[in-house]
C-alpha positions in Angstrom: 0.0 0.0 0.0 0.8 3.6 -1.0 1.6 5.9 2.4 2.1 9.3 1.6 1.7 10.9 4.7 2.4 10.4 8.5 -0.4 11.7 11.3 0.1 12.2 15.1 -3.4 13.1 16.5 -3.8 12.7 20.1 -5.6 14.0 22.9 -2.7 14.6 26.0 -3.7 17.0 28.9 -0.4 16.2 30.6 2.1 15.8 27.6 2.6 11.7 28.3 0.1 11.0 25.4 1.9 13.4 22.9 5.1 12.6 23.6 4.6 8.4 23.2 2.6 9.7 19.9 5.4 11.5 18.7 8.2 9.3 18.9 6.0 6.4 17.2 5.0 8.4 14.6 8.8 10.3 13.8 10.4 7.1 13.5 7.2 5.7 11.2 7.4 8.6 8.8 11.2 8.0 8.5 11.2 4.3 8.2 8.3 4.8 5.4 10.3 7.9 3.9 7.0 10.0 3.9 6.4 13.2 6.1 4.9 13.3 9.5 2.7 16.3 11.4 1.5 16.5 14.6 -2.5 16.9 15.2 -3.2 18.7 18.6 -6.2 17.5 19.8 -6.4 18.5 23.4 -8.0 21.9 23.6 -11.8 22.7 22.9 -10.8 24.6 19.9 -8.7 21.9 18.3 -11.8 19.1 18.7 -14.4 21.5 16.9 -13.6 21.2 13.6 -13.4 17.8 11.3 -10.4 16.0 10.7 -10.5 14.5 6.7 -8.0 11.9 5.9 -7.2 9.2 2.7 -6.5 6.4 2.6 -2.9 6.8 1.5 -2.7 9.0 5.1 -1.7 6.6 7.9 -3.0 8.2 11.1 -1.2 7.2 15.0 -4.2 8.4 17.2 -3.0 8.3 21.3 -5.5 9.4 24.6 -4.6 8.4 27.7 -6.3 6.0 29.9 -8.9 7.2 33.0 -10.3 4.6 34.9 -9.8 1.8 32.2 -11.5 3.5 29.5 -11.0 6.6 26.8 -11.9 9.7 28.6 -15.4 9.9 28.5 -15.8 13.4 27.7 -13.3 13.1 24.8 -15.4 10.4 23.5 -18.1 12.0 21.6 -15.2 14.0 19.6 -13.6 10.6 18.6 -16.5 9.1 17.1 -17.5 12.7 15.3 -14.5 14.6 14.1 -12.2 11.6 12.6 -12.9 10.5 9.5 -10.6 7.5 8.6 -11.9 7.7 4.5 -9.8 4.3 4.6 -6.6 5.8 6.0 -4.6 3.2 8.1 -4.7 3.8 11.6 -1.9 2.8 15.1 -4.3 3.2 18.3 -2.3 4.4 20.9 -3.1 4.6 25.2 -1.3 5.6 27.4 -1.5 4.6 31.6 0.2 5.5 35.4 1.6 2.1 36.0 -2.2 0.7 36.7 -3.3 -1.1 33.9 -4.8 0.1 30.5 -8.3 -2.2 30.8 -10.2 -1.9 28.1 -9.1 1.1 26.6 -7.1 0.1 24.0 -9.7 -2.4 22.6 -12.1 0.7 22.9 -10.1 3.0 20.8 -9.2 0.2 18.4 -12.9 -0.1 17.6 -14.1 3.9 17.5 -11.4 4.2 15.0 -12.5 1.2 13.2 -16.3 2.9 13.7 -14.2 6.0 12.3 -13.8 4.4 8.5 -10.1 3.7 9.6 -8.1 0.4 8.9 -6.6 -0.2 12.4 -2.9 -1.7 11.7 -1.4 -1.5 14.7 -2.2 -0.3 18.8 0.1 -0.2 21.9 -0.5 0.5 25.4 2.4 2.6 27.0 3.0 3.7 30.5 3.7 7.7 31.2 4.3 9.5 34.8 0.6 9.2 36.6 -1.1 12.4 36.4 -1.8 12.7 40.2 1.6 11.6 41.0 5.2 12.0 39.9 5.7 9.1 42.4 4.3 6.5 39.8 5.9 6.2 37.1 8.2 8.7 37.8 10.1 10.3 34.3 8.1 7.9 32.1 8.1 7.4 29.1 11.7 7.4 29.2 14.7 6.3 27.4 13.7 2.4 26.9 10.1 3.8 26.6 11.2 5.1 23.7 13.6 3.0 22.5 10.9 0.4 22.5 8.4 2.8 20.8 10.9 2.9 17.7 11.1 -0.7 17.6 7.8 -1.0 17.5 7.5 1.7 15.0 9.9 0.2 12.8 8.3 -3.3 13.1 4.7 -1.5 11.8 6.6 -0.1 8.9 7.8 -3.3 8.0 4.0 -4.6 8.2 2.6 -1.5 6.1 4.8 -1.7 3.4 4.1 -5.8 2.9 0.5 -4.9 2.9 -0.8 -5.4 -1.0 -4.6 -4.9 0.9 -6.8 -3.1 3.9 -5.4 -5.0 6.6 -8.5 -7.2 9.3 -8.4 -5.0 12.5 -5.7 -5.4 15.0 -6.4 -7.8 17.8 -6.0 -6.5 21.4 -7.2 -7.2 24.5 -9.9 -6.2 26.2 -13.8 -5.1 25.8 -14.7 -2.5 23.7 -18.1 -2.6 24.8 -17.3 -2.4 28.8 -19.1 0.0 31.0 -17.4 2.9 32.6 -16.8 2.3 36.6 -19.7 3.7 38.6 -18.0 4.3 42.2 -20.2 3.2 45.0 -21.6 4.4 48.7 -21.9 2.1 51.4 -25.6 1.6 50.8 -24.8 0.6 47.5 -25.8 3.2 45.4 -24.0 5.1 43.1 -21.9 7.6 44.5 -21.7 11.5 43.8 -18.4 12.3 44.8 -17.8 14.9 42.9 -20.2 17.0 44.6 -18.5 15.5 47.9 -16.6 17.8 51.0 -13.8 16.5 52.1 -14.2 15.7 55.7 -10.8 16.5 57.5 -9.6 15.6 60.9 -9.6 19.0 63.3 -6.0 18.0 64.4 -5.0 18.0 61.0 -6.5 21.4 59.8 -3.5 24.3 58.9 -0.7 21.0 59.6 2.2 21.0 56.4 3.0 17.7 54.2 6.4 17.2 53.9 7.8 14.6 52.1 8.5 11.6 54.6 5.9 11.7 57.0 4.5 9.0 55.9 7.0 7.0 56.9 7.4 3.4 55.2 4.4 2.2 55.7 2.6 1.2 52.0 2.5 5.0 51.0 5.9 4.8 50.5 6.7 1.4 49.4 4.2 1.3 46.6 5.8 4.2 45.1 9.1 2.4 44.8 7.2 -0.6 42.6 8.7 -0.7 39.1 6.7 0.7 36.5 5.1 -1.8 34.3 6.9 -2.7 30.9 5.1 -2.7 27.6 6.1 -6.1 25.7 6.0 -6.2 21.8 3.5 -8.2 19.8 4.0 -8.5 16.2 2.7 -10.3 13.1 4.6 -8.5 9.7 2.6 -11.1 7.5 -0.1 -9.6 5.5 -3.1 -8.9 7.7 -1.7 -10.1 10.7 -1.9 -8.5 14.4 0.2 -5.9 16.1 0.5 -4.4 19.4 2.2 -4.0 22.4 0.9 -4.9 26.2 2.5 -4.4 29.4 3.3 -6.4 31.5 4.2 -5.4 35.6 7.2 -6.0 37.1 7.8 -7.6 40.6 8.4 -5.0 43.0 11.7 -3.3 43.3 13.2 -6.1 40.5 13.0 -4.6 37.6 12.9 -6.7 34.3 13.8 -4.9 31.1 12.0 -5.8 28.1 11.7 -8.8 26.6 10.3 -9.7 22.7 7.7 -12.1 22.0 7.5 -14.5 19.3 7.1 -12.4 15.9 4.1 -15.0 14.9 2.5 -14.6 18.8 
């Protein structure tokens, strides 16, 4: 198949998103020997207008992962403003050392929903955005070094395509409902109307870093960030993606690759 151009769209409100987008889609434009532009689409004023592509455009789309799903109010602007035309698509999600659920599996279809031809997807960890204490600096340089391996193994797939690959394989549930937190009565929670109730004693006292001692607080922010492992199938139609996988605590394992035909 004919690639002419190379297009990093992604939602990122804390920069992991764009960044993982980036470096995937740089080193796919330069394998392929085509152009590549970036596609901001994180403020309200980039998601109100419509996003055309062809289907000689191949099209890394990346939003990060909140509660095991897209972001639900980013949602509505996937499904309305992308219009595949037949372009090739790499879903991309990014997650704080958790896990990415079904997110990945949920972009994978939108895009499909979109009138894209999903070729690849990968789920990548970046620094948790309530915490530099998970997944502290990440993506970093294996991140990345990974991310053009990966890269350069979906070239290799794209240009052995002679037809609109079947849509990538990953795991997980499109279809899965978003988490509904819950009272103690069993009813659905509205905590974002909730006050904080906070101990007298501990009105006008000051955080500092340590006070927590080394109870789990501290230890779980020492747990190595989960490691993304690469999937890949460069026969004609087959799938590609990369999962994470967590590492034991405090052992870190670098990464490891898969079978090519796994």
């Amino acid at each position: 198949m004919e690639i002419k151009r190379v297009c990093a769209l992604y939602f990122s409100a804390t920069g992991n998103t764009e960044k993982t987008v980036a470096a995937f889609a740089e080193t796919l434009a330069e394998q392929l020997g085509v152009p590549w532009e970036r596609l901001p689409f994180t403020k309200p004023a980039e998601r109100e207008r419509d996003y055309m592509f062809a289907d000689t455009d191949l099209v890394v789309v990346g939003t990060p992962t909140y509660a095991g799903k897209l972001p639900n109010k980013i949602l509505p602007d996937l499904k309305a403003r992308l219009h595949g035309n037949g372009a090739l698509a790499a879903a991309f999600v990014t997650f704080g050392n958790r896990s990415y659920d079904n997110a990945l599996a949920e972009l994978c279809a939108v895009l499909e929903g979109d009138g894209f031809h999903t070729v690849a997807g990968g789920a990548f960890v970046g620094r948790h955005a309530f915490t530099d204490k998970l997944a502290e600096d990440r993506p970093d340089w294996d991140d990345r070094k990974e991310l053009k391996n990966f890269a350069a193994a979906t070239a290799d797939k794209v240009k052995n395509l002679t037809e609109n690959p079947a849509p990538v394989t990953v795991p997980g549930d499109p279809e899965a409902p978003y988490y509904i937190p819950k009272g103690t009565d069993g009813e659905p929670a509205k905590f974002l109307k909730a006050k904080p109730r906070t101990d007298r004693f501990l009105r006008g006292s000051v955080y500092r870093q340590g006070d927590l001692g080394h109870g789990a607080a501290s230890g779980g922010s020492k747990a190595a960030a989960g490691r993304q492992h690469l999937r890949a199938d460069r026969k004609n139609g087959g799938d590609q993606h990369c999962h994470h996988q967590p590492h034991q605590p405090l052992h870190p394992v670098r990464h490891r690759r898969l079978p090519a035909d796994h």
